[in-house]
C-alpha positions as CSV (number, residue, x, y, z in Angstrom):
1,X,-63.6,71.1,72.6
2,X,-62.8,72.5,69.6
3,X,-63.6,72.0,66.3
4,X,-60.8,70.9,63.5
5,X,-61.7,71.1,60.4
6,X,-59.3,68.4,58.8
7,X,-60.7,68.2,55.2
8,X,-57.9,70.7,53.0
9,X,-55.0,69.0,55.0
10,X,-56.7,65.5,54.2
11,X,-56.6,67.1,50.4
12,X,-53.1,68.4,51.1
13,X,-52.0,65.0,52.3
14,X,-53.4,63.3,49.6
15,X,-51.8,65.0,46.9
16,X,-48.4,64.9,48.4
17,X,-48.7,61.0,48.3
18,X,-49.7,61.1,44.7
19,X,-46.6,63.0,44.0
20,X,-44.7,60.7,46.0
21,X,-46.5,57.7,44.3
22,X,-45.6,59.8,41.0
23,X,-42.2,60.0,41.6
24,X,-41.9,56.6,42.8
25,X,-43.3,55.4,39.6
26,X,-41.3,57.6,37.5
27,X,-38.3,56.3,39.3
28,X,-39.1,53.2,39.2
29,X,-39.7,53.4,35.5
30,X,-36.5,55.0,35.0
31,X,-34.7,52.8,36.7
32,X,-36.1,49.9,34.7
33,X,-35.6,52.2,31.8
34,X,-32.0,52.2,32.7
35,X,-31.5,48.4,33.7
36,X,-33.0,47.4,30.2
37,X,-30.8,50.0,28.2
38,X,-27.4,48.3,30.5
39,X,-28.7,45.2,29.9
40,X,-28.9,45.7,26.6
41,X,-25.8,47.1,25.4
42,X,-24.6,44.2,27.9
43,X,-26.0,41.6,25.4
44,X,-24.5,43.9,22.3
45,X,-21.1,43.7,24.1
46,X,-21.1,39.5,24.4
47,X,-23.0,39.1,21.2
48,X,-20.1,41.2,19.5
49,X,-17.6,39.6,21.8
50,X,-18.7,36.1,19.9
51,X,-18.8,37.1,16.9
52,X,-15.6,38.4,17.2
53,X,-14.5,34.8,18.8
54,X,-16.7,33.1,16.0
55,X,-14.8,35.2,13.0
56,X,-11.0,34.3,14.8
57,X,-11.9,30.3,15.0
58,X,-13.4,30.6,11.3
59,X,-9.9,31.9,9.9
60,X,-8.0,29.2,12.3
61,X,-10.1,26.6,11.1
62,X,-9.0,28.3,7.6
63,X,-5.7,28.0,8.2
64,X,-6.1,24.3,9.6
65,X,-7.8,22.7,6.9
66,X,-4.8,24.6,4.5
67,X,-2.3,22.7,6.9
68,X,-4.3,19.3,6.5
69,X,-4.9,19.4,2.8
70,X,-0.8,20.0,3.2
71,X,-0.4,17.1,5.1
72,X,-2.6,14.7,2.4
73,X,-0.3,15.8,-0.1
74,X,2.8,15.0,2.3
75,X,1.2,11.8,3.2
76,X,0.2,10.9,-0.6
77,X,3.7,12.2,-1.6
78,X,4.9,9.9,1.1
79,X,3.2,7.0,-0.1
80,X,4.5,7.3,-3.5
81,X,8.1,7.4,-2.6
82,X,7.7,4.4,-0.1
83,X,6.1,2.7,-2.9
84,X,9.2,3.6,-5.0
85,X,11.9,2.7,-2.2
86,X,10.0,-1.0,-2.2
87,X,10.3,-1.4,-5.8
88,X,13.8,-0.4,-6.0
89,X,14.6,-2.5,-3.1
90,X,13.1,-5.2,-4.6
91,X,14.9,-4.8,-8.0
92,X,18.5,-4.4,-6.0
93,X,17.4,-8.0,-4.0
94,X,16.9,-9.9,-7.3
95,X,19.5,-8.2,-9.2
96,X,22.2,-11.0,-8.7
97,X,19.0,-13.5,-9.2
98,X,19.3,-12.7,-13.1
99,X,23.0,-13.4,-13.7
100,X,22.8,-16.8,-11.4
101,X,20.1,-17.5,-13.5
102,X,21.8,-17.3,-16.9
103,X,24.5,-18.7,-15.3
104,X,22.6,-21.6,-14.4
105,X,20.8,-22.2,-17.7
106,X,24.5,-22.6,-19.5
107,X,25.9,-24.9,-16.3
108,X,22.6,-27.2,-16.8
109,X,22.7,-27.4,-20.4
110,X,24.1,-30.5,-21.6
111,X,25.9,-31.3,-24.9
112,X,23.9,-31.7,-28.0
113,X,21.4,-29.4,-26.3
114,X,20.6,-25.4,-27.3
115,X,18.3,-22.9,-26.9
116,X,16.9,-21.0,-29.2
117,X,14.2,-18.5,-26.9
118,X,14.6,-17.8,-23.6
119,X,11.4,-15.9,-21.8
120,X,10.9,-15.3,-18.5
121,X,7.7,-13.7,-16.2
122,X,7.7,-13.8,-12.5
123,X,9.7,-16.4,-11.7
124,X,7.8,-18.3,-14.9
125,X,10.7,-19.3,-17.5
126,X,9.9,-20.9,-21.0
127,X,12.8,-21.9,-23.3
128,X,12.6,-23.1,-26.6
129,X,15.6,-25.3,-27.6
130,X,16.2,-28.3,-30.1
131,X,18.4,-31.1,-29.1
132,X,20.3,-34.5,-30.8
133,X,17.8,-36.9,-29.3
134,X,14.6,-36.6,-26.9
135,X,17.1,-38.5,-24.4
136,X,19.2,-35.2,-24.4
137,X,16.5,-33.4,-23.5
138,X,15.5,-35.8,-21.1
139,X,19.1,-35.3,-19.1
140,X,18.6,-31.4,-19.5
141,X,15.1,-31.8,-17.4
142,X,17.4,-33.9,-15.0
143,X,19.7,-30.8,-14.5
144,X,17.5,-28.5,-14.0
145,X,15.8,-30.3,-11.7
146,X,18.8,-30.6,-9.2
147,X,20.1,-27.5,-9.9
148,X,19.9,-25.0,-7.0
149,X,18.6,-22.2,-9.2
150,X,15.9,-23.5,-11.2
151,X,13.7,-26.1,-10.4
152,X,10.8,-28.0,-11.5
153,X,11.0,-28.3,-15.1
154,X,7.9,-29.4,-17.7
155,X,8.0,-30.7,-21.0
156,X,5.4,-28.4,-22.9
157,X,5.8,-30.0,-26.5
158,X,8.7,-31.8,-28.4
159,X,9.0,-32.4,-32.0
160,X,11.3,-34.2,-33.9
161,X,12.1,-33.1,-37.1
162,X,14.7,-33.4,-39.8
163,X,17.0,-30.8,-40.6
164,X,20.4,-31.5,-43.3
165,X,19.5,-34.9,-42.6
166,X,20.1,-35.0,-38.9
167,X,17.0,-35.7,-36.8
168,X,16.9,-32.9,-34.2
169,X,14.3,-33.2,-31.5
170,X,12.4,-29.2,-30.8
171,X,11.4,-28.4,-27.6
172,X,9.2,-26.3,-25.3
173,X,10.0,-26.9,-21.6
174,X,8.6,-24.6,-18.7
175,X,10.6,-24.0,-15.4
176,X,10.6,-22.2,-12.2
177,X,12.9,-19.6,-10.5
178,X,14.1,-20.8,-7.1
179,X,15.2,-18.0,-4.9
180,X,15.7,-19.7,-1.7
181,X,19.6,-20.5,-2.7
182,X,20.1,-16.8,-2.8
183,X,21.4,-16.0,0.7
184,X,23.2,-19.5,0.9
185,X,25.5,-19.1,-2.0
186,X,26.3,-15.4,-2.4
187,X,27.7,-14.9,1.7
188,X,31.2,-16.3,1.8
189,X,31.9,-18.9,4.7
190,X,34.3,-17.6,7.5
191,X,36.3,-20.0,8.9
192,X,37.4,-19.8,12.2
């Protein structure tokens, strides 16, 4: 039999794997080299993709709270001229209140009997009057206590003094405004 000797091919062998190992590594290393690097610029690509996203819903958000602070004004402004209608509206209901009121103090005044002040707050009225006799005033408290427009009358104070030697009686009386005669008296009747 003959004799091989196998050691420089063993050698030979060897060294080829260890440049195959060597290139295996250095591909390998390369090609997680290369993953890393995509991955990377990958992550720089969505991180400036959301930024980009973050910067567009920063200047809407902007423009949003511009519209809202807009829309507080048109709200307040809103509020004010509601506020304003209510007030008016009020004022043009109790506009014909006033002249039935005056009205009303000259129907239930009776003779001997006249005012002097005349006040009025809310529906609050205070008149200062003198009168012939406290029996005048007494029917004058009568009136306006069936009269349709003002109603429940108090005597606050009466004097009696003397003036160019006739006794005249000085009064304060309090009353209220009725409003519930409003609708009642100022709408015609339609007869059918």
């Amino acid at each position: 039999m003959a004799r091989i000797n196998l050691l420089p091919w063993r050698e030979w062998e060897r060294k080829r794997k260890q440049r195959e190992f060597a290139g295996m590594a250095a591909a390998g290393a390369l090609l997680a080299v290369i993953g890393v690097i995509i991955g990377h610029i990958q992550m720089e690509g969505m991180i400036s993709a959301q930024e980009e996203r973050n910067s567009y819903l920063q200047g809407e958000i902007k423009t949003l709270e511009t519209r809202i602070a807009k829309i507080k004004d048109l709200e307040s402004t809103k509020d004010k001229l509601l506020a304003r209608m209510n007030v008016i509206q009020e004022l043009q209901s109790n506009r014909p209140l006033s002249v039935h009121l005056m009205d009303e103090l000259v129907r239930t005044l009776p003779e001997g009997v006249y005012l002097k002040k005349f006040a009025q707050k809310g529906s609050e009225l205070t008149m200062d009057g003198a009168a012939q006799s406290n029996a005048r005033v007494s029917a004058y408290m009568r009136n306006i206590d069936g009269s349709l427009w003002v109603g429940n009358p108090k005597l606050n104070v009466i004097e009696t003094k003397t003036e160019d030697r006739r006794r005249v009686a000085e009064f304060t009386l309090l009353a209220g405004q009725k409003a519930a005669a409003t609708e009642q008296n100022d709408t015609p009747e339609v007869k059918k």
